[in-house]
N, C-alpha and C positions, 0 to 999 in steps of 0.2 A: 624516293627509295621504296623500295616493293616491300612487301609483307616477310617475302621470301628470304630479301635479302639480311631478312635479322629472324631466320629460321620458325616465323609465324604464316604459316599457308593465308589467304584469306579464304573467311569463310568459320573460320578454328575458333570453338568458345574456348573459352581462357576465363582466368581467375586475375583478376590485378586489382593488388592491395588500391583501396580507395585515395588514397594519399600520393596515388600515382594517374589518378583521372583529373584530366583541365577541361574545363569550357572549350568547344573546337572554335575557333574563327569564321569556320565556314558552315555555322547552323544557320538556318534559314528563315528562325525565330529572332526576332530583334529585341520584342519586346517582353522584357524580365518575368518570368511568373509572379502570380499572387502569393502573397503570404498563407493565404489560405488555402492554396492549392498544393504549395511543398507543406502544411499542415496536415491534409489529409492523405498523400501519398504518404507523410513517413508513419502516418496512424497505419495506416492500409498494411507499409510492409513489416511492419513491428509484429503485425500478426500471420500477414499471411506471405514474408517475402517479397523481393522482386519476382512478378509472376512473368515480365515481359526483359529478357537480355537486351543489354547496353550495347549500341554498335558503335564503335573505334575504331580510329587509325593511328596509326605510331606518328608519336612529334619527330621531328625531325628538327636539324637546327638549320643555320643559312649554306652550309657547305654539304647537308644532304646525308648528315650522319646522324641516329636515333640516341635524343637526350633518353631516353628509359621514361618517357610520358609519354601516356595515348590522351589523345582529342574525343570527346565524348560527340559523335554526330549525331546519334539517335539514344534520348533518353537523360537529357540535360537536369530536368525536373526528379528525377530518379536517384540522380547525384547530387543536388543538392540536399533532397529531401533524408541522403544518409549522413549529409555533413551536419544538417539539422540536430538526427540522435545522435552524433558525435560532440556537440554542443552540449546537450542532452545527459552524456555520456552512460547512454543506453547502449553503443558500438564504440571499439578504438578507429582511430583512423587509418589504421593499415587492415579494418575487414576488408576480406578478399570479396569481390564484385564481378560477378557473371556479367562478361562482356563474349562478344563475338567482334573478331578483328573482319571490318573491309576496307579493303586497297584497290578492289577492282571497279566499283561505281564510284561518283561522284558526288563526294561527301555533301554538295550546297543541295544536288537534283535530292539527295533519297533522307535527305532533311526536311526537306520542302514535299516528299511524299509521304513522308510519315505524318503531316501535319493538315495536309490538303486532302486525299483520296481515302479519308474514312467518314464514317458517318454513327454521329453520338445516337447513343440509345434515347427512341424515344420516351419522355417525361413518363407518359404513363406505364413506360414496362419497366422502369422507374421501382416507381408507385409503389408495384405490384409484388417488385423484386424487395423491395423491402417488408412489404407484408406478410410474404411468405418467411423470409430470417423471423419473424416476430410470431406468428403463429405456428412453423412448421420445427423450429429449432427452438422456441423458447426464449427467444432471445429480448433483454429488455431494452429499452430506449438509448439509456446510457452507453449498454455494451457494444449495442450496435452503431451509436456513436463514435464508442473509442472504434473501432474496427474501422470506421471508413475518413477518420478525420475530421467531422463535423460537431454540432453541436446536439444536444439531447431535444433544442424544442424543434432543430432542421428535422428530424428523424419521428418528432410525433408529429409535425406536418404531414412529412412524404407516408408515414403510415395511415395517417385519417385522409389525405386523400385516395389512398389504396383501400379505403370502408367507403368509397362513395360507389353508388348503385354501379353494378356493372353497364348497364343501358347507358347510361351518361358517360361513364369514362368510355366507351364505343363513341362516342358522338364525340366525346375530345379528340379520340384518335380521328377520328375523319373530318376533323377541324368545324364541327357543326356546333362545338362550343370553344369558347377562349379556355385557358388557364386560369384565368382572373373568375373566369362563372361558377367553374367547375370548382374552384377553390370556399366561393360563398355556397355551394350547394355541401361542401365536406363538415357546414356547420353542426350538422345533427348527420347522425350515423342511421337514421330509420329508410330506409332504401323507400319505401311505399308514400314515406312523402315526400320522398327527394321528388320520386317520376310524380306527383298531383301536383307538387307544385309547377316540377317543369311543364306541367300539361296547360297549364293557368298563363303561362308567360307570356307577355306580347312580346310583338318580334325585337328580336335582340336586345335583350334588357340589360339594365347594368348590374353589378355585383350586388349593390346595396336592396334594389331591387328584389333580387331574389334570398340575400337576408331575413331583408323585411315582411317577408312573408314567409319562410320559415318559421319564424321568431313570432309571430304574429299575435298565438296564443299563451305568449313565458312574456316575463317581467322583467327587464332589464337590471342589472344592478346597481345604477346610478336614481334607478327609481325612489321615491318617499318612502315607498313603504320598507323598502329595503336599507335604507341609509336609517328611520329609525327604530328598529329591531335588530340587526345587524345581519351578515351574510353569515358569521360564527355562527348565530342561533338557528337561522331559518337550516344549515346545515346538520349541528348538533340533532334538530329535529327531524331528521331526516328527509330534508328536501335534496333535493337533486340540484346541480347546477350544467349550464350549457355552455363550453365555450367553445370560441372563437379563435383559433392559433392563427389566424392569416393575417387580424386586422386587431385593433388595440380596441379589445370589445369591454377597457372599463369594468371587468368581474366578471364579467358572462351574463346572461339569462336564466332566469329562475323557472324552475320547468313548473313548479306544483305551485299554480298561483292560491287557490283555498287553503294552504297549509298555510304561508304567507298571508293572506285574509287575514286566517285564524289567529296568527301570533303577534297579527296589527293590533287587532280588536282588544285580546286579552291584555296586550298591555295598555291600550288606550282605558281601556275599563280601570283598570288597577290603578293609572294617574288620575281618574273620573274620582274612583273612591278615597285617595287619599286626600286629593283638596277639598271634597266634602267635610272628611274628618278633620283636616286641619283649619279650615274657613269658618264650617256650622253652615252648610249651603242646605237649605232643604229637599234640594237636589239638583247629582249632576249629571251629566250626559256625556256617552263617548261618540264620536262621530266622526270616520275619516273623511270628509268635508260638512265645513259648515251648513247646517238645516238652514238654507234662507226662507224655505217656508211654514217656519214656527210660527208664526202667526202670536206672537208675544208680545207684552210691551218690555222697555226695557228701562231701567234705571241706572242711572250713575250715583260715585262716592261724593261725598261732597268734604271740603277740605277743615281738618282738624288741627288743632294744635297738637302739635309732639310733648311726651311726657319730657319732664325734669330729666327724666334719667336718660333717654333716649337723644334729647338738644345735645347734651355732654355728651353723647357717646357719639354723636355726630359732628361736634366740634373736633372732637379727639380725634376721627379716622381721617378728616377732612384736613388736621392742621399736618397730618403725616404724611396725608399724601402730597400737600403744598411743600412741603420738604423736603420729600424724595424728589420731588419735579425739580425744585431748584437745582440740589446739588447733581444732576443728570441730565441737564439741561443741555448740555457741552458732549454728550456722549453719543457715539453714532450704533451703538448698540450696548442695550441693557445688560449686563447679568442677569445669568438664569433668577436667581435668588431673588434683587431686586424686581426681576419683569413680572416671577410670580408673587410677590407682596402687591407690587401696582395692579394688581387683579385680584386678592384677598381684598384691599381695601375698596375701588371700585364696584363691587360687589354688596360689599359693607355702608356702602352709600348707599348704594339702587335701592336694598333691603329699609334702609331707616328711612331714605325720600319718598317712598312708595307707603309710607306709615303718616304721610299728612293728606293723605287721602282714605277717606272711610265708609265701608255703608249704612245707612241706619240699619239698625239691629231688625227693626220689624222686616226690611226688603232683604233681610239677612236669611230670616225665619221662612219667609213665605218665599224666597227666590231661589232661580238656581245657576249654573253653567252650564256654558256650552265646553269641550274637552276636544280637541280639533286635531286635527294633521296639516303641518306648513304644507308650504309645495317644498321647501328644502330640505324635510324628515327631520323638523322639530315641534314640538307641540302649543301648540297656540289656546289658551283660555281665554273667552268671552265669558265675561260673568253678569248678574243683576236682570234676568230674565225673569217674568212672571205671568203665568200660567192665567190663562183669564178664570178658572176656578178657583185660584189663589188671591182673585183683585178683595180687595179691602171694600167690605158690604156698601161705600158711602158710593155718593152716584156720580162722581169724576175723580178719576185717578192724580193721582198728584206727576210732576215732568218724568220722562223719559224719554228714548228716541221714539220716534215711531213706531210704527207696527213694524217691524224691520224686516222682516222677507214675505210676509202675503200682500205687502202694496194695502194692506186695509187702507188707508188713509185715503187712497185712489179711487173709491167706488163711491157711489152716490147711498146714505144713508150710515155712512160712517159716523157719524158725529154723534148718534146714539148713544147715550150712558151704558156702561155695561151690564149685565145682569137683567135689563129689560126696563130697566127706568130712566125716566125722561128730566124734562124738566118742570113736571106738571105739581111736584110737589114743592117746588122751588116759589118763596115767598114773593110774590108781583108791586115792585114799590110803587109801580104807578096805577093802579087800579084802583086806589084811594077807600075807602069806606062802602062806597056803592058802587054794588055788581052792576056788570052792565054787559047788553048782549053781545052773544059770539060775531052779529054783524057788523055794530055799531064799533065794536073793536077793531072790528079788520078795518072799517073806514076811516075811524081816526090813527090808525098805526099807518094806514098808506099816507096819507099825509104828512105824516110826521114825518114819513120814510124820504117822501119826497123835499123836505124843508130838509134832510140831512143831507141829501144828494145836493141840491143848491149850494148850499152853506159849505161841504165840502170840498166842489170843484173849486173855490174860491179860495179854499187853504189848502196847499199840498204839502205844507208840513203836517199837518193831522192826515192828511190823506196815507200818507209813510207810516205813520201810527199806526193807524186803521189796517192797513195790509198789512206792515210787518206781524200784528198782534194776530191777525187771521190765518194767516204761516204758523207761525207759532205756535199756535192754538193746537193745531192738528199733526205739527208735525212734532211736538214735545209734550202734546199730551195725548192719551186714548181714553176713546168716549168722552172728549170736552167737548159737548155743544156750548160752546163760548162765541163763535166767530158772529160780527154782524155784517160783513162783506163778503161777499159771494165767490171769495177765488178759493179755488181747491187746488192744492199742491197734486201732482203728478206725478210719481217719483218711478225710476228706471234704476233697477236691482244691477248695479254692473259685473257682481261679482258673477252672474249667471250666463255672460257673455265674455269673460277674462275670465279665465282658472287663473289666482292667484294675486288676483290686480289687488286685493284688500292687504295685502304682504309686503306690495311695494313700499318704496317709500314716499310717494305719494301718497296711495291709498293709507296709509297709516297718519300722515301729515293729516289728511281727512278726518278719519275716525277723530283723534286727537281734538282737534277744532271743533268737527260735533261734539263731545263728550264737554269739552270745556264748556260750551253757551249750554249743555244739560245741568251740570252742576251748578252754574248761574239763576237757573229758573225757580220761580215760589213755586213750593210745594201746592200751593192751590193755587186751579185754573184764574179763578175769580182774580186773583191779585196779578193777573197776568198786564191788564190793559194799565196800570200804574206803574209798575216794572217797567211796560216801555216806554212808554210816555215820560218815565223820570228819567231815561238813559242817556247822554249827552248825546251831541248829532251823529258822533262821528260813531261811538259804540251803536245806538241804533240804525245807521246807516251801515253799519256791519253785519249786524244780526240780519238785514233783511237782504243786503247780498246775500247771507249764510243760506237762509230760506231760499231765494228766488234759486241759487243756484244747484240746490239739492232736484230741482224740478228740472234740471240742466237733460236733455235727452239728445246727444247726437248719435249713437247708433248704428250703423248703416245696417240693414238684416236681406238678406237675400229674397224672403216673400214681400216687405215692408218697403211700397215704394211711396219716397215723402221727399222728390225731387224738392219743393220749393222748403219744407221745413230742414232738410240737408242744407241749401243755400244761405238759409239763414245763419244754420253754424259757422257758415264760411265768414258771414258777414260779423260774425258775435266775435269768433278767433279773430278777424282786423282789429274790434273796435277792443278787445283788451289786449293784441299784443302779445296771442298765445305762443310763447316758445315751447316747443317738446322738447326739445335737448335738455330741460331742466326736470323733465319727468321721466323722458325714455330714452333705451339708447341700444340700438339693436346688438342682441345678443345671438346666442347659438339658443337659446329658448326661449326669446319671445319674438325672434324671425327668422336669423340664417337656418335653423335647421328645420326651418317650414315650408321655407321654398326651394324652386327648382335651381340650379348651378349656374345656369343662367339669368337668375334673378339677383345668386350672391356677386355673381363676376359684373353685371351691371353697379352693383351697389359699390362694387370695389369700383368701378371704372369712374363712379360721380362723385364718390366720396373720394378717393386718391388721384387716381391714375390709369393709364393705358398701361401702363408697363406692370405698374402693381399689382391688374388683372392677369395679366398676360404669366405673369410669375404663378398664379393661382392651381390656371385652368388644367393643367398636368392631373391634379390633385382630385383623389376621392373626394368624394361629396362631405362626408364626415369631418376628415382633413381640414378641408378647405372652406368649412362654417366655421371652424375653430380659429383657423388662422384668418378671417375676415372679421372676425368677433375683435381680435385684436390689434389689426390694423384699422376699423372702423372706430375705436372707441375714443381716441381723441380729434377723430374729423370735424365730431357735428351732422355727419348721416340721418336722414331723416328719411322712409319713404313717403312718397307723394300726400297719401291717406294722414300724413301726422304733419304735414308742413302747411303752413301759414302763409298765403300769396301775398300780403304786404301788410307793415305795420301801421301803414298811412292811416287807415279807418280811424284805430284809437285816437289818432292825435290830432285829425278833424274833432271826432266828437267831445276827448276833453275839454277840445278847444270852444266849439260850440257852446258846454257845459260852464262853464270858467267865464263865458263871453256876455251870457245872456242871466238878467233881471228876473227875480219873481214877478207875477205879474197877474193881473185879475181881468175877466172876459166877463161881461155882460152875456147873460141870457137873451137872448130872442125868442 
């Protein structure tokens, strides 16, 4: 039936109430529009109209006669998106709808040309076209949101990319950059470093790439210093922040890193001066990381009985919390109330367990702390430091650790008394009644020296003695010339090679274990060689592991070539059996986000799988340390540098050890 024959010319706009529009059969579109696309068309015409008429043809039924419906051929998406506000009920369903009737082309051909023979505006006049709504009309995020159907953060994308240097979005149009570059260069809006940076780029860099070098001079906000001061304050202060609309940038970047500095420091100071006040420290120190070259000695608590009052009040917290646990034993999640009592009381432990440890009052008086920054922005005290001005006038310091970050103990002439005396005022038992000369002394001392060497190689259980006490000597006390064997501990600072490694839970397992054999040691050096001499086999067979392995140095350092003293770690990891999966375990901070994408899709490919890489490789580099971080962590992943080529050594040598006799060698 023609157009004609029901008194509509084609060609004729007309008005037909919407409730009289169907889907045509012969569109050329099959596939249904997005919800998001009739979203923003019926945003679009809620403000500004249908700006483009609906083309139709009269339905018709099987005998050729007009049911009173037209078939919607061109502009289906137009129609739906009024049934949308009709849903809405923003429009009735009989609004009249600017249609044009045609009969004369072929509704499937000029379906399929409305769809086929145009070409979308390019992205960046895009950009542009919104920048100008936003600067020329005033228009804000939002509004210009509702206007086109989208969302408020699509539209301060498409505007900040419209603030990227004119030079660059030229080069996006002439495809001399991607979308994805031009997207990481819309990070900062300073045009003059968008082009240095781009001048810096090797060829074809990736997004992050050019990120990271934007960003290069601002602080991320997953940073320490920003996680403990908070992003509120560093703002309140009127810092600036940077973000990132394209990619999930965690808070943005902090543009004024000295403001930040500043508001580290001053709080680090203010928790320095209240645990002075509260402790009696004679002083403390703020430091966003640990001074390891203090050049201090350092002391430990040693253990106290709890008052009367304090036992009860720790029975008390202790039998409540045994109570709570029982009857929630069975429960797969706490109440609020309960979860926060089991953290009032756990608290209330820590507070009273931490009171059977104490420091003498003198190392109270004359010592101080250290006031630190985690790597996770929380605060870390080191305390019982003391000042070699502060050492107690006598001529050997009573235990402590070492000299803990100048390596003193490591150089030749250590074992000097402090303050400049020796041992020359120290009483000589064996020199008897009559003086005798400086020569005659060195000859019978070498003698002596050599009936100890003899007599020693013969007993290697006093030989254990002898060394462990000569470790000990130096490494738990400063300025003890006590030792009468010759070995000097060597020790390798790790924290100065690992940001953070003292935080682990290794490196704290450590600390802990030294701190423990400090708290064990006599206050005087002198009473040292009786201490261990009285310690059963297996505690001094401990303590002098403890020593030897403090001297532990595997290392690898880029100028430091120690090919055979490397091999020898290889061979030390066999003979005890080292597993790292028991200390490390690759994360997005202490590997995937250090290497290249091809180092994390390797590590997926040996830790998991081919496929499990393969799912990866798509993905931002960011992304895809994250989601490696979490598919690595129950493998056992280890890279090459941290894994152990076989456990056989150890269990040759315990077995050699286990297998073989004491036993005594004749001289020759």
């Amino acid at each position: 039936m023609s157009a004609k024959s029901i008194g509509i010319p084609s060609g004729t706009e007309v008005r037909i109430p919407l409730s009289k529009l169907k889907k045509s059969p012969k569109n050329a579109r099959k596939t249904p529009h997005s919800e998001a696309a009739i979203e923003a068309l019926a945003a679009s015409i809620a403000v500004k109209g249908i700006l483009q008429n609906l083309v139709v043809e009269p339905e018709v039924d099987g005998e050729g006669a007009a049911t009173g419906f037209f078939c919607v051929t061109i502009g289906e998406g137009r129609r739906l998106a009024q049934l949308l506000r009709v849903k809405r009920k923003e429009i009735r369903k009989t609004e009249p709808i600017r249609c044009i009737v045609d009969t004369a082309n072929d509704p499937h051909e000029i379906s399929l040309d409305e769809n086929v023979t145009r070409e979308s505006m390019h992205p960046a006049d895009q950009f542009d076209a919104f920048r100008k709504l936003a600067d020329e009309r005033g228009l804000g995020a939002e509004e210009i949101a509702a206007r086109f159907g989208v969302t408020a953060h699509v539209v301060r994308q498409r505007l900040r990319l419209g603030a990227v240097s004119p030079k660059l979005v030229q080069l996006y149009r002439d495809a001399d950059l991607t979308l994805e570059q031009l997207m990481a260069f819309a990070i900062t809006d300073d045009h003059a470093r968008q082009e240095a940076v781009h001048e810096r780029l090797p060829f074809d860099p990736d997004a992050s790439t050019i990120r990271r070098l934007l960003t290069e001079t601002h602080v991320a906000a997953t940073d320490r210093r920003v996680r403990f001061v908070g992003l509120e304050a560093y703002t309140e202060a009127g810092g600036t922040v940077l973000r990132d609309l394209f990619t999930e940038d965690r808070g943005g970047y902090l543009e004024d890193v000295s403001l930040l500095d500043l508001l580290v420091t001053a709080r680090l100071n203010r928790e320095a001066d209240s645990l002075r006040a509260a402790e009696g420290w004679r002083w403390t120190e703020a430091h966003l990381d640990f001074p390891h070259a203090h050049g201090m000695r350092r002391v430990y608590p040693h253990p106290v009985e709890l008052s009367a009052e304090d036992q009860a009040a720790l029975q008390a917290v202790q039998s409540e919390f045994d109570r709570l646990t029982e009857q929630h034993q069975a429960a797969e999640e706490l109440p609020d109330d309960v979860d926060a009592r089991f953290g009032e009381l756990e608290t209330e432990i820590e507070r009273l367990e931490a009171q059977r440890q104490a420091y003498d009052a003198g190392d109270v008086g004359r010592g101080g702390a250290f006031v630190v920054l985690n790597h996770d922005g929380t605060v870390r005290v080191e305390r019982g430091f003391i000042r070699p001005g502060d050492e107690k006038p006598e001529a050997e310091t009573g235990p402590g650790s070492n000299v803990e970050a100048g390596d003193e103990g490591d150089r030749e002439g250590e074992d000097a008394a402090p303050d400049g005396e020796d041992d020359e005022g120290a009483s000589d038992e064996e020199d008897g009644d009559q003086p005798l000369s400086d020569t005659l002394v060195r000859d019978l001392t070498a003698h002596r020296t050599l009936g100890l060497r003899l007599n020693l190689c013969e007993q290697p259980d006093v030989a254990i003695v002898a060394v462990t006490h000569a470790l000990a000597a130096q490494i738990f006390y400063f300025g003890a010339n006590a030792r009468v064997v010759g070995i000097q501990p060597v020790k390798c600072d790790l924290a100065a090679h690992a940001d953070g490694i003292e935080d682990t839970p290794a490196g704290k397992a450590w600390s802990d274990r030294h701190a423990n054999w400090a708290r064990q040691m006599p206050k005087d050096v002198a009473a040292l060689w009786e201490f261990v001499a009285e310690l059963d086999h297996d505690s001094r067979m401990a303590l002098f592991a403890h020593c030897v392995a403090l001297t532990v140095n595997a290392v690898k350092l880029p100028f430091d070539r120690r090919p055979r003293a490397l091999a020898a770690a290889r061979r030390l990891a066999e003979a005890v059996a080292l597993d790292m999966t028991s200390y490390w375990r690759p994360t997005v901070r202490s590997y995937l986000g250090r290497v290249t994408k091809a180092n994390i899709l390797a590590a997926v490919r040996e830790g998991l799988s081919e496929e499990a890489a393969e799912r990866l490789s798509a993905m931002k580099k960011a992304d895809m340390a994250q989601a490696a971080e979490q598919l690595l962590a129950a493998t056992g992943w280890l890279p090459s540098l941290l894994r152990t080529a076989s456990p056989q050594g150890a269990t040759d040598l315990q077995s050699e050890a286990q297998g073989s006799e004491p036993h005594s060698q004749a001289a020759e």
